[in-house]
N, C-alpha and C positions, 0 to 999 in steps of 0.2 A: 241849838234846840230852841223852839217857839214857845213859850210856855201860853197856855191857855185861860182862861180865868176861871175851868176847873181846876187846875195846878194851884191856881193863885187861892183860890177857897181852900185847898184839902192843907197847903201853905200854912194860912194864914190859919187856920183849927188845930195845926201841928199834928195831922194825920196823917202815916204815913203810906207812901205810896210808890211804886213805879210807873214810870213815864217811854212811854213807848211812839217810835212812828214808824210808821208804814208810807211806800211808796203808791203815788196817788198822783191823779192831774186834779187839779185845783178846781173846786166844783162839782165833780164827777162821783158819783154814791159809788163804793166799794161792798161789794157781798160780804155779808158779816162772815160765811163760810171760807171768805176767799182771805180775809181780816187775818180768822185764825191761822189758815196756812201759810200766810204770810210771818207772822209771830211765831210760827212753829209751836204752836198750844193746842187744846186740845178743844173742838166746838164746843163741847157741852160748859166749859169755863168760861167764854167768851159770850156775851149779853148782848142784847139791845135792845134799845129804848123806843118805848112805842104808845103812843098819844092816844087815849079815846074818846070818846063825846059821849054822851048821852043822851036821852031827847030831849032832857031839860036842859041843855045845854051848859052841863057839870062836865069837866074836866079829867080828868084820871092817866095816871102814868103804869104802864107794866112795863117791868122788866123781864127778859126770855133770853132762853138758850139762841145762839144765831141760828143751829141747826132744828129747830124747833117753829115750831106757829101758835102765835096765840089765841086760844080755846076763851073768843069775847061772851060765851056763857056763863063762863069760870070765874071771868075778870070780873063782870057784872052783878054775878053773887057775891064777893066779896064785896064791892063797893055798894052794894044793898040796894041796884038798880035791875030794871026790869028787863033793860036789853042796852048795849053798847056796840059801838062800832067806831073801825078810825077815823082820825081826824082825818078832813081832806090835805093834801099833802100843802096845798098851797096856803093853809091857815095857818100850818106848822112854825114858821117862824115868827107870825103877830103872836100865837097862845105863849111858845116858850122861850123862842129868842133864838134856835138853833133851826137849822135846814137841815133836811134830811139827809140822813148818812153821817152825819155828826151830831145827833142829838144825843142830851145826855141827862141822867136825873138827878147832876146835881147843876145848879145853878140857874134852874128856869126862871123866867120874868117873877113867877110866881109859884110858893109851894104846894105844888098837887098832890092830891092823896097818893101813894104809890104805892104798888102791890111786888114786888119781887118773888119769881119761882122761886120752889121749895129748895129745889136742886144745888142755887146757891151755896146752901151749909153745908153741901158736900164738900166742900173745897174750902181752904186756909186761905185763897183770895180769889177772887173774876175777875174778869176784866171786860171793860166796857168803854164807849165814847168818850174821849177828854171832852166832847168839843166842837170839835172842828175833825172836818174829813180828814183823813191821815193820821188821825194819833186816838189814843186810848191808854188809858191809865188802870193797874192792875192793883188793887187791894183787898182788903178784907170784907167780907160782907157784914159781918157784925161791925165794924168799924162806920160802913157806909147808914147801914139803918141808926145809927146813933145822929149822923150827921144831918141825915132827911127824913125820917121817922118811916124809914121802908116798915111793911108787912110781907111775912113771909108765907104765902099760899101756894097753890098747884094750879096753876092757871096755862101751862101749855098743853097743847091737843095730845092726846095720847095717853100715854104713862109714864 
């Protein structure tokens, strides 16, 4: 088993957590839908991590349901911006250090404000990116917002 240098943070915090992989070609983004089924979990527990911009060129992290979309009105209110949108996919590894399909909110180059859905505290843990494409790590969300200073608001489309 690869440990990631998400492993190695949530480690080295003595937070605890499960470590999961999933089958994957190397490089290749896996559907966060396809993630859960693969885990045999249930979509609405299984996260991912998604980069925004702003016009001022402010940074921002949401975290979402996989089977969900994120409502950048919602996100934008909360981070007390006028309009938001995603990062181009190709700037994604200079802003956080991760590629897509393995990006994840803890360990970025740098700490961005970050918004986590509501839905989260539904659940005793989520689960979301180690990392790296093929693995993802399952724990607590009040655990996690201790360790990255998540906010927890309603920021995917729908209800």
């Amino acid at each position: 088993m690869e440990k990631t240098n998400v492993c190695r943070i949530l480690d080295q915090k003595k937070i605890k957590y499960e470590f999961y992989e999933y089958p994957h070609t190397d490089g290749v983004c896996v559907d966060g839908i396809e993630v859960a089924m693969l885990l045999d979990e249930d979509p609405n527990m299984v996260f991912k991590t998604l980069v925004t911009v702003s016009p001022s060129k402010h940074y921002y992290v949401c975290v979402v349901p996989v089977a969900h979309e994120l409502d950048l009105k919602k996100c934008a209110k909360e981070f007390n911006e006028k309009s938001l949108e995603m990062i181009p996919v190709k700037e994604l590894l200079n802003v956080t250090g991760y590629i897509r399909g393995g990006c994840s909110p803890i360990g970025m180059k740098k700490p961005y404000k970050t918004v986590m859905d509501i839905t989260a505290k539904d659940y005793d843990n989520v689960i979301f990116s180690a990392g790296k494409i093929g693995y993802q790590v399952k724990m607590n969300p009040n655990d996690l917002s201790k360790l990255i200073n998540i906010k927890f608001a309603d920021i995917k489309k729908g209800n």
